[in-house]
N, C-alpha and C positions, 0 to 999 in steps of 0.2 A: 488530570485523570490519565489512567493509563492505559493503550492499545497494542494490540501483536500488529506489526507492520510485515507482511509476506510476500515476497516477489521471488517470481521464479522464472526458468532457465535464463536468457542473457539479462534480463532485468537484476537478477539477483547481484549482478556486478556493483548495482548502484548503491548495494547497501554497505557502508560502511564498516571495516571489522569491529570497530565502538564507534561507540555514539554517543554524548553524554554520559561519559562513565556506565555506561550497559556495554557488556560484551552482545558481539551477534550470534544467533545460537543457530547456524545454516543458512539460511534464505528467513530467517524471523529474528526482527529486533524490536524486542517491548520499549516503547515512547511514552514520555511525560506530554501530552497535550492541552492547549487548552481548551475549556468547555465550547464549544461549537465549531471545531474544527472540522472542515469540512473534505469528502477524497481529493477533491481536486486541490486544496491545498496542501496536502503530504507528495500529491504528485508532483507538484512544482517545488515544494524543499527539498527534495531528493534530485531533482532534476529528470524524473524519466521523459524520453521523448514523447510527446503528447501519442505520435504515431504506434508505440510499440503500448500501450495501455489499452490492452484490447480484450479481454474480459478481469471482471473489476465484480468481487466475490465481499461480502459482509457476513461474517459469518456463515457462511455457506449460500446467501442467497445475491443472486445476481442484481448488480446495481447496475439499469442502463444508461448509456451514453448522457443522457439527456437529465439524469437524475443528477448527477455527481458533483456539479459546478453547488448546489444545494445540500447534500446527503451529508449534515454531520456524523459524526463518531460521538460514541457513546461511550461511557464506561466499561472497560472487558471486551468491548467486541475486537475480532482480528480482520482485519482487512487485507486483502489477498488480489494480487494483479498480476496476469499471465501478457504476455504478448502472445498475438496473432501466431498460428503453430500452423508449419506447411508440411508439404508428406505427398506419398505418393503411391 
């Protein structure tokens, strides 16, 4: 099945320019997965550090911490992961 994988600012480094014969199209590369794949497994094929995975977006709605080890992917949905953002 297929999902938009999205990471952004230093996260976005882990995406790969291809991937399986898919170009990346920014900070988004559409994946072949298989049916119950779950976030926390894309987080670990990509290698992000578990630390900088700090809001974690399903289609626009927020998946918490606690959910994710669980939260398969669905057909079409885009999954989107920001690290922690400091400022001042």
């Amino acid at each position: 099945m297929k999902v938009t994988f999205k990471l952004y600012a230093m996260l976005a480094d882990h995406l790969p320019s291809q991937y399986e014969g898919r170009e990346r199209d920014g900070n988004a590369l559409e994946l072949d997965v298989s049916e119950g794949t779950t976030v926390r497994q894309l987080v670990e094929q990509f290698r992000l550090p578990p630390r900088l995975v700090h809001l974690v977006l399903i289609d626009g709605r927020f998946i918490p911490k606690e959910e994710r080890d669980a939260r398969a992917l669905v057909e079409g949905e885009t999954l989107a992961i920001w690290p922690p953002v400091a400022g001042g």
